[in-house]
C-alpha positions as a Markdown table, in Angstrom:
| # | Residue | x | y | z |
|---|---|---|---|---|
| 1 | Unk | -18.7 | 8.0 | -11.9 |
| 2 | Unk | -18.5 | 6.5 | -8.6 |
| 3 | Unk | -19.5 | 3.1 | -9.8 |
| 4 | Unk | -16.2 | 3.2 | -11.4 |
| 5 | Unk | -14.1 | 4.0 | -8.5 |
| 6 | Unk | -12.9 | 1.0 | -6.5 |
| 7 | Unk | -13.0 | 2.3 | -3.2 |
| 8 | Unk | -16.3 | 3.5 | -3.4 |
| 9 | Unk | -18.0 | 0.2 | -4.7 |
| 10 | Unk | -15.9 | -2.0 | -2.0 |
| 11 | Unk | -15.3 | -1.9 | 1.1 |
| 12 | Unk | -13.5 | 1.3 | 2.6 |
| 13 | Unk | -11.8 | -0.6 | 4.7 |
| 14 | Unk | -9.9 | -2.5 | 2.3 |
| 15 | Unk | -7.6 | 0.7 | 1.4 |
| 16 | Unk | -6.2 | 0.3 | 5.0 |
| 17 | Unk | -6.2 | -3.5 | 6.2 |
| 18 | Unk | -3.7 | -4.9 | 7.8 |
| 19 | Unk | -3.1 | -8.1 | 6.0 |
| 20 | Unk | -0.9 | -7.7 | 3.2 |
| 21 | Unk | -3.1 | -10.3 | 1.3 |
| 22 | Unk | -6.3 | -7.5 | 1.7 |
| 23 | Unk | -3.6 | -4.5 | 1.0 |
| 24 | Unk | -2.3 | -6.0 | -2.4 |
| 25 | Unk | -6.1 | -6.6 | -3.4 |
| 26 | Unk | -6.7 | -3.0 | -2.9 |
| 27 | Unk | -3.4 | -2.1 | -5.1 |
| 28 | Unk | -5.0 | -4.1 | -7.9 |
| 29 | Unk | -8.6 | -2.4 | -8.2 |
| 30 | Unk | -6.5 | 0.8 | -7.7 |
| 31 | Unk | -5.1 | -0.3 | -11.7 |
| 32 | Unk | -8.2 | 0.2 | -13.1 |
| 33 | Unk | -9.1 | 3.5 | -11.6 |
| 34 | Unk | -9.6 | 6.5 | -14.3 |
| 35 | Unk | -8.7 | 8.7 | -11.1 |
| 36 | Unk | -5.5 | 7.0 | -10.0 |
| 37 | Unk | -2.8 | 9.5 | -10.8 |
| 38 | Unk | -4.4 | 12.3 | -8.9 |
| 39 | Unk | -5.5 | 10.2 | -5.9 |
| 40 | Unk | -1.5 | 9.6 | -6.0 |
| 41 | Unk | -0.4 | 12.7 | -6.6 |
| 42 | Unk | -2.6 | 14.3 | -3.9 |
| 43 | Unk | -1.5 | 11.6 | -0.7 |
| 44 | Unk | 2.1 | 12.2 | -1.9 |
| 45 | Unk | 0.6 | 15.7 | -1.6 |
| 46 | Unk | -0.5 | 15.6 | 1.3 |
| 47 | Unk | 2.2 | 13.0 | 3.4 |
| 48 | Unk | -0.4 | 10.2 | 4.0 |
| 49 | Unk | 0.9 | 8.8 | 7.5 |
| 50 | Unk | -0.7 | 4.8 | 5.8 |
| 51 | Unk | -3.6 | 3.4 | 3.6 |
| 52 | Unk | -3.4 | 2.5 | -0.6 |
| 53 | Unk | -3.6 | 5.1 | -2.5 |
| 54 | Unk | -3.6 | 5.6 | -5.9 |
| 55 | Unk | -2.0 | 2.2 | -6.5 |
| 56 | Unk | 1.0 | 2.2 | -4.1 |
| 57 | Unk | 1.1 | 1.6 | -0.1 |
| 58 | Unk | 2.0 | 4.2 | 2.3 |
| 59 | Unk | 3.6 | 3.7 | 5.4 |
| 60 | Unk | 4.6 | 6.5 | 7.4 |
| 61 | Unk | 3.7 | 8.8 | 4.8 |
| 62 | Unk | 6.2 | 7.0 | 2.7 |
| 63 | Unk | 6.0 | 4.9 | -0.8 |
| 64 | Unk | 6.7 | 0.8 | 0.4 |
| 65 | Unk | 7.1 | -1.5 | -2.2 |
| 66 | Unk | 4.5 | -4.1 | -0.2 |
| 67 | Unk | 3.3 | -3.5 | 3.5 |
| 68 | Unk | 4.9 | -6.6 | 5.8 |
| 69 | Unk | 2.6 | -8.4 | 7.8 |
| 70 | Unk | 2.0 | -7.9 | 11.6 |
| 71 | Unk | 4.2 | -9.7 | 13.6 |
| 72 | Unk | 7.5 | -11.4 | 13.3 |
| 73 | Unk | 9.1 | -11.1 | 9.7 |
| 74 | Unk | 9.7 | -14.8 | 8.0 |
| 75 | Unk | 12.8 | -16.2 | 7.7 |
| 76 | Unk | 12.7 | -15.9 | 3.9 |
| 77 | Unk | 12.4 | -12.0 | 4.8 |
| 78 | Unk | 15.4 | -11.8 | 7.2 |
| 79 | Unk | 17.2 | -13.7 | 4.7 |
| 80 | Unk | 17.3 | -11.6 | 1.9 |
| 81 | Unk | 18.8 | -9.0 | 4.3 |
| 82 | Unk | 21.4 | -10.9 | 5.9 |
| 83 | Unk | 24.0 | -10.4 | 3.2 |
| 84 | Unk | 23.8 | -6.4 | 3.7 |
| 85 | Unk | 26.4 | -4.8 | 5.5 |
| 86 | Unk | 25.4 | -2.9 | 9.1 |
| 87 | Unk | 25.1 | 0.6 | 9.2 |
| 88 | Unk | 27.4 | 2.4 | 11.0 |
């Protein structure tokens, strides 16, 4: 069984990189997993502060639709928020 699961035939440390290139790699062996829905179900569970699992990125034990780079966001970033009203 374990030479079906991803993150036991790569590289543990792929499930928690910090480049978003290595963190969407991870999200795609996750598709292929026969144990994804409960490796899902049990970080939602269990508030997972970060890391892929089951599929989906956590960051601060929440759901993110991509994890953002270190660093400075791009402009292409800070542009697709700049038509958002402030928060009051």
């Amino acid at each position: 069984m374990d030479s079906l699961l991803p993150c036991r035939t790569n590289d543990p440390e792929l499930w928690f990189a910090e480049h978003s290139t290595e963190v969407e790699r991870a999200k795609t062996l996750c598709h292929e997993c026969p144990l994804r829905d409960g490796c899902l179900a049990g970080a939602l569970e269990r508030r997972e502060p970060w890391g892929v699992w089951g599929g989906e990125v956590f960051v601060d034990g929440a759901v993110v639709a991509r994890k953002r780079g270190r660093g400075r966001p791009r402009k292409s970033e800070t542009a697709a928020g700049a038509g958002a009203p402030a928060a009051a």
